[in-house]
C-alpha positions as CSV (number, residue, x, y, z in Angstrom):
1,X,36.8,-301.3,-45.4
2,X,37.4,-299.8,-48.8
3,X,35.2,-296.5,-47.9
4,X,35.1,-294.3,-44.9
5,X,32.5,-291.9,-44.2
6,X,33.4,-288.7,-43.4
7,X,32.1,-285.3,-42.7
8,X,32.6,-281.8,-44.5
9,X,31.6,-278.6,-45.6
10,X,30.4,-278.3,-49.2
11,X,31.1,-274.2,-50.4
12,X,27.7,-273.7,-52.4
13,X,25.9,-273.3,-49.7
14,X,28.3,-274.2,-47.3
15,X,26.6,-277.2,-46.3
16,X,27.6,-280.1,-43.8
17,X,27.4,-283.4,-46.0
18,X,28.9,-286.9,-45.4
19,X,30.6,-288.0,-48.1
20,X,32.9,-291.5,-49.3
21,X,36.3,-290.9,-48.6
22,X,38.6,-293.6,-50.5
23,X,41.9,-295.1,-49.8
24,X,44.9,-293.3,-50.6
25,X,46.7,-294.1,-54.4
26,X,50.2,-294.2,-55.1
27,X,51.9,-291.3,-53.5
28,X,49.2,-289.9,-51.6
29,X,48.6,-289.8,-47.6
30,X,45.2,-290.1,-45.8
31,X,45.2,-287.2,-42.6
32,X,42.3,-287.7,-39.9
33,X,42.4,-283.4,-39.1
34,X,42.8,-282.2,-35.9
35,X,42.8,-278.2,-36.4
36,X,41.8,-276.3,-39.7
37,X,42.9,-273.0,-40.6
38,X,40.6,-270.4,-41.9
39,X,41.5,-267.5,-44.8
40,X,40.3,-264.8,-46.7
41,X,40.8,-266.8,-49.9
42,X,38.4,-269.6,-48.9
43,X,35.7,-266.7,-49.2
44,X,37.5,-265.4,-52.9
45,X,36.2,-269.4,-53.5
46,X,33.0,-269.6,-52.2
47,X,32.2,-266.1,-53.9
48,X,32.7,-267.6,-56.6
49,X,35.9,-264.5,-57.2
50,X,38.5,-267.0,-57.7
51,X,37.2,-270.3,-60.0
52,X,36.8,-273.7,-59.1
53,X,34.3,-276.7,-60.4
54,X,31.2,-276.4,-58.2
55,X,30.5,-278.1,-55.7
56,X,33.7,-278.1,-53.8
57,X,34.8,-278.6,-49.9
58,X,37.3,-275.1,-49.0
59,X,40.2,-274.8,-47.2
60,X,43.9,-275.0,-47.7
61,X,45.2,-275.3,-44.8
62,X,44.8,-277.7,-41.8
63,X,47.3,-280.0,-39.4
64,X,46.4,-283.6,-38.3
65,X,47.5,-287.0,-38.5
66,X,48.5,-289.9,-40.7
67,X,45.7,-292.4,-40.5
68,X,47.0,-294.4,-44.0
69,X,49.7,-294.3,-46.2
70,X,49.4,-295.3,-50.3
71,X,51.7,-298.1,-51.8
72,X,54.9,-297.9,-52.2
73,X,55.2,-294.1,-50.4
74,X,58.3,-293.6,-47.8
75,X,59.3,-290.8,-45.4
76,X,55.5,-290.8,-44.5
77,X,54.0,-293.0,-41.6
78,X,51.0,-293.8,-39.8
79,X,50.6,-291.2,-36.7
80,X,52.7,-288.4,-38.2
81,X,51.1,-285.1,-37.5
82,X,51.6,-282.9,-40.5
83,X,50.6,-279.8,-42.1
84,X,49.7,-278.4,-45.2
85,X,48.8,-274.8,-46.6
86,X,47.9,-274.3,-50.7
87,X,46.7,-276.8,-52.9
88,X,44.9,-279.2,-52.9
89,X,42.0,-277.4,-51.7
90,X,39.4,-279.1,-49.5
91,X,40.5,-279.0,-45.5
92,X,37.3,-278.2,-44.2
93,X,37.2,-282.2,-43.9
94,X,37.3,-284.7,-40.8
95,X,39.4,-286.2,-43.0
96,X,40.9,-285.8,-46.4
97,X,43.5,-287.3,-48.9
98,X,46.3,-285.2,-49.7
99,X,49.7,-285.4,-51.7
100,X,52.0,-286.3,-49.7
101,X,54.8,-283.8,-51.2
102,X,52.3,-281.6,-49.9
103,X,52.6,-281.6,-46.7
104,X,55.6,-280.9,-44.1
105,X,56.6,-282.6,-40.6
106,X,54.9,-280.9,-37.5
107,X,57.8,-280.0,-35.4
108,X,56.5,-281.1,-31.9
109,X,57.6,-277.3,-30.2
110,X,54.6,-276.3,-32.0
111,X,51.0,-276.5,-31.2
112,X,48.8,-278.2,-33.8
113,X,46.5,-275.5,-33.1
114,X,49.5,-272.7,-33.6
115,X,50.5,-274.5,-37.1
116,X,47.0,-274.5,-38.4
117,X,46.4,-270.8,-38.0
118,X,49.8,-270.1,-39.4
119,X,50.7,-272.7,-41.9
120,X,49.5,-270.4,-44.7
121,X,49.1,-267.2,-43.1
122,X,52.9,-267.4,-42.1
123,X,54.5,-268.9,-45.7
124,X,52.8,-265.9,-47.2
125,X,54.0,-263.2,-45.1
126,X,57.5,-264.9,-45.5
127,X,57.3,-265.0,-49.4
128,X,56.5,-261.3,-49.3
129,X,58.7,-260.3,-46.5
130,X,62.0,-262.6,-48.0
131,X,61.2,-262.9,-51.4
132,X,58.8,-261.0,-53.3
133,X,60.2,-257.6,-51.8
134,X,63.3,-258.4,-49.2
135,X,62.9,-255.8,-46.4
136,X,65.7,-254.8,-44.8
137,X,66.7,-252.8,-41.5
138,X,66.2,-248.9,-42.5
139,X,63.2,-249.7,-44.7
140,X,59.7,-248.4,-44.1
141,X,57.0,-250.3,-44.7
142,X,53.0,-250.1,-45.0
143,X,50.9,-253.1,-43.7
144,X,47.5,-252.6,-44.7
145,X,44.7,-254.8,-42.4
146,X,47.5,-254.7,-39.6
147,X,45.6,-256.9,-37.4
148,X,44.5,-259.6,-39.5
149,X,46.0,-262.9,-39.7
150,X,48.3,-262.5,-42.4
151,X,49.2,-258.9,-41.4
152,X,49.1,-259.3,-37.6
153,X,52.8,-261.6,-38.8
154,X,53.9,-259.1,-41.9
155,X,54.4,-256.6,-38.5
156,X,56.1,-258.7,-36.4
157,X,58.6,-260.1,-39.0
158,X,59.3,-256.9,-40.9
159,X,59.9,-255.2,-37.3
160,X,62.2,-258.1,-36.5
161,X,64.0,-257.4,-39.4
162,X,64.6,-253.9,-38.7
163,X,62.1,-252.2,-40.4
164,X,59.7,-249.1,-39.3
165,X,55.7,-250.6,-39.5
166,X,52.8,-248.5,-40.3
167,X,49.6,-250.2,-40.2
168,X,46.5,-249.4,-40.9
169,X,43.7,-251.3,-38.7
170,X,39.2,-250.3,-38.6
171,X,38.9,-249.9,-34.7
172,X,40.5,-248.4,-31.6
173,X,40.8,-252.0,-30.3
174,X,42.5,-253.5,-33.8
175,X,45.5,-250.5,-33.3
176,X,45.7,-251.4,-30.0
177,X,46.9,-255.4,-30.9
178,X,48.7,-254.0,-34.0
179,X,50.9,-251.8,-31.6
180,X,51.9,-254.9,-29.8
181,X,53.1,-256.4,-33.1
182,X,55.5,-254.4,-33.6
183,X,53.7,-251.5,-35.7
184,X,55.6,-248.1,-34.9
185,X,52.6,-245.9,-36.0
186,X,49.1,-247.2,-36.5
187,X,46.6,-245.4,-38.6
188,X,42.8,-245.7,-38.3
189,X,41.2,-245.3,-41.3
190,X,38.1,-245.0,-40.6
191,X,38.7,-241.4,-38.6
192,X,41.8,-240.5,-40.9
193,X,43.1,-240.0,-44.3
194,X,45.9,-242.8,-44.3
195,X,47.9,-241.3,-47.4
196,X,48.0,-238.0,-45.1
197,X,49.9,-239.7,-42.4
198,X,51.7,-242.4,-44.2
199,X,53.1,-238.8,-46.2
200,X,53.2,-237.3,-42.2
201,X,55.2,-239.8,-40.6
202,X,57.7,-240.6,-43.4
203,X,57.8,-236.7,-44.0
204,X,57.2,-236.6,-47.3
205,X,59.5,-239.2,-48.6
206,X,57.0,-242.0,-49.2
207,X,57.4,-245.7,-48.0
208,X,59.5,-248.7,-50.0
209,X,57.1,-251.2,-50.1
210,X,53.0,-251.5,-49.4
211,X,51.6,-254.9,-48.6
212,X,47.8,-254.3,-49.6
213,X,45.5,-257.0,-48.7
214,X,42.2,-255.1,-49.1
215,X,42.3,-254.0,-52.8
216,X,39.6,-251.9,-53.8
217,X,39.6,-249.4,-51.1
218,X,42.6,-248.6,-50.5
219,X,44.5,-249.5,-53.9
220,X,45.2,-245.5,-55.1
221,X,46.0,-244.3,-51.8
222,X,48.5,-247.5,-51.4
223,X,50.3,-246.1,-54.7
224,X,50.4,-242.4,-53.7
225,X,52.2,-243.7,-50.2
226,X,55.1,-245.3,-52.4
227,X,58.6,-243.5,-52.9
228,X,60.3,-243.3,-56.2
229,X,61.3,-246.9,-57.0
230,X,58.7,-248.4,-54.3
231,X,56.6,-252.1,-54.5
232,X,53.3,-252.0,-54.4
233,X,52.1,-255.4,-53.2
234,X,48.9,-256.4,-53.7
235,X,48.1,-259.7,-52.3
236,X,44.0,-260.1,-51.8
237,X,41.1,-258.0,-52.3
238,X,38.6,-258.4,-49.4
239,X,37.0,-255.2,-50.5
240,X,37.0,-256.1,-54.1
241,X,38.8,-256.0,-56.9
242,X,40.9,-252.8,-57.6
243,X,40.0,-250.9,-60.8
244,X,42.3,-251.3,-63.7
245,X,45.8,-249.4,-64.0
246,X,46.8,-247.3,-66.7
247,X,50.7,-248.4,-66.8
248,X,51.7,-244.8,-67.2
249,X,50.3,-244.1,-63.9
250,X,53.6,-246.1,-63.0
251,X,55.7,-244.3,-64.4
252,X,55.8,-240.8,-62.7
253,X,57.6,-242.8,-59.9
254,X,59.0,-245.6,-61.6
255,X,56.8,-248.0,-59.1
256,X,56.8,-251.4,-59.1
257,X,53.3,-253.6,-59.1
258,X,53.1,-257.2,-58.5
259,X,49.9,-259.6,-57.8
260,X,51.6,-262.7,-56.4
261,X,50.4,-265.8,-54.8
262,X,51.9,-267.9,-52.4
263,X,51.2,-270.8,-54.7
264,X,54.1,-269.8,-57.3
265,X,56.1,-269.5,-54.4
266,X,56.0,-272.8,-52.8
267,X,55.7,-274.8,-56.1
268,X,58.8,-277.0,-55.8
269,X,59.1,-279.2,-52.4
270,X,62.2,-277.6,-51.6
271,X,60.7,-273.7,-51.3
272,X,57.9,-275.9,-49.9
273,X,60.2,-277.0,-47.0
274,X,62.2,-273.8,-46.6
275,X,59.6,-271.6,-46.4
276,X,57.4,-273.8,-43.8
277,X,60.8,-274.2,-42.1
278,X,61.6,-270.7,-41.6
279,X,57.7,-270.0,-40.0
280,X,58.2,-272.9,-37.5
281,X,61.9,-271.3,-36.7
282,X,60.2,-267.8,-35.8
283,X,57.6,-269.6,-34.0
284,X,59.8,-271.8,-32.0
285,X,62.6,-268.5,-31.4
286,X,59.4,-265.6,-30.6
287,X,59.8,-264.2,-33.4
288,X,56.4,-264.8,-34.6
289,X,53.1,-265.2,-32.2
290,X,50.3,-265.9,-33.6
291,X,47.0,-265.3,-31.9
292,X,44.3,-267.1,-32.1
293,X,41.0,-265.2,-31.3
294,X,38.4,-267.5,-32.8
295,X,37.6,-270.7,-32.7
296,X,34.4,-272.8,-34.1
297,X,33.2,-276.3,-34.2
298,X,33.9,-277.3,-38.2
299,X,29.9,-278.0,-38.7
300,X,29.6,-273.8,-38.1
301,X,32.4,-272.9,-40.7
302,X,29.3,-270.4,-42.1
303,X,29.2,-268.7,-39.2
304,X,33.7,-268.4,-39.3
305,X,33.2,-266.8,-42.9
306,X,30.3,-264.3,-42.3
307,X,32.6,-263.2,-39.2
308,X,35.8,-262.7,-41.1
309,X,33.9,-261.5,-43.6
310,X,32.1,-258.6,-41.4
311,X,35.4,-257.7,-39.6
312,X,34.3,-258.7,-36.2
313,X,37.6,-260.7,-36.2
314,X,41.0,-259.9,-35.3
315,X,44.4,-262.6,-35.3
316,X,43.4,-266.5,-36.5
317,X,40.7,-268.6,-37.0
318,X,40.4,-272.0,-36.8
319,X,37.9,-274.7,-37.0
320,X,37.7,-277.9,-34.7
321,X,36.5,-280.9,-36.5
């Protein structure tokens, strides 16, 4: 049969559509999904805050299995469960065609479900942790959104690594899960001024590097927390975009900015396969746990966004197809 029908979501309205799903080309795989991850940058797409030709299926990340294989391809088979987080995007699919340098070997100690929800979640935080600032032991560092998905893992790895973990989290409940990974001081910001006791705890010295997910809101305050010499790492903006930066306002503490993307990170297959390798490690030795607190069938992927969206999350979310 040269066409399949399958099932997915298209973004514009986020609508559930069948649509023809070809054979896969030269160097391409077909993957039949079994679980498919959920992030705040598939609402920066849908919102139309990050580009892309309209319409469009979202989602980068997802694991399932090999259903077919293009001509000619090796070191891919028929029944291999694999993952994938970045580009292409378009995993909010029953079934999809990917590149097949895209996409890295399941190990089988980990759960399909546990590799969807940290494919790209987990390749982030370990670009930020290992390579876009290296934190060491002795280092103090400021998670912002503590108990999200990506920063629920930035807390466990950077206290694995030695370093003291401040988070900041919206509720009671949220300081309460970022405590257990591995945040020293949790600070909610909604009843307190989190540049007061960032300045508090590290008495007045400042912290060496701020991972900043929520842009807008908290963007000044992130800066004013750095010491002399600190990164300020801003990696998302689900409360908008920050306002522009005069570069002298670097300058009276010789600070370093960065906007990175995991994308630039992972654009050869080798960083591809050592930076997926080093999740499943920490996954398979405790390091990491991920939880995840949400699951929906993929036909309701609305109702996954406008929950991440409002905050009435915490940990991973996945979709079932």
């Amino acid at each position: 049969m040269a066409y399949d029908m399958t099932h997915l979501i298209i973004a514009e309205v986020l609508k559930w559509e069948n649509v023809e799903l070809g054979e896969p080309k030269e160097g391409e795989i077909r993957v039949k999904n079994k679980v498919i991850g959920v992030n705040f940058i598939d609402i920066y797409f849908r919102k139309g805050v990050y580009k892309t030709a309209m319409p469009f299926t979202p989602g980068m990340e997802a694991v399932g299995e090999v259903t077919a294989v293009g001509p000619g391809l090796t070191g891919r088979k028929v029944g291999d469960v694999v993952a994938y987080g970045g580009n292409p995007i378009g995993s909010y699919a029953e079934e999809q065609i990917l590149p097949a340098d895209k996409v890295v070997p399941v190990p089988p100690s980990v759960d399909p479900i546990i590799a969807a929800s940290i494919m790209l979640k987990g390749m982030t935080a370990q670009f930020l942790l290992r390579r876009c600032f290296k934190v060491e032991s002795g280092h103090t560092v400021l998670v912002h959104a503590a108990a999200g998905g990506v920063g629920s893992l930035l807390c466990q790895w950077a206290n694995a690594l030695g370093a003291t973990v401040i988070g900041t989290v919206s509720t009671k409940e949220k300081a309460a899960q970022a405590k257990e990974d591995g945040c020293h001081h949790t600070i909610i910001y909604k009843e307190e001024d989190f540049v007061a006791r960032v300045n508090e705890i590290t008495s007045g010295q400042g912290v060496e590097v701020v991972y900043d997910s929520v842009g807008k809101d908290t963007f000044q305050g992130s800066l004013a927390c750095l010491k002399t010499r600190g990164y300020m790492v801003n990696f998302g903006q689900s409360s908008g975009i920050p306002d522009p930066v005069p570069l002298p306002a670097l300058a009276a503490k010789s600070l370093f900015l960065t906007r990175p993307s995991l994308m630039q990170y992972t654009s050869t297959r080798d960083e591809l396969l050592e930076s997926a390798g080093e999740v499943f490690a920490n996954v398979a030795s405790g390091v990491l746990r991920v939880r995840v607190n949400h699951k929906y069938p993929l036909s309701q992927a609305a109702e996954a966004h406008a929950d991440l969206e409002n905050r009435r999350t915490s940990g991973s979310v996945v979709l079932i197809p």
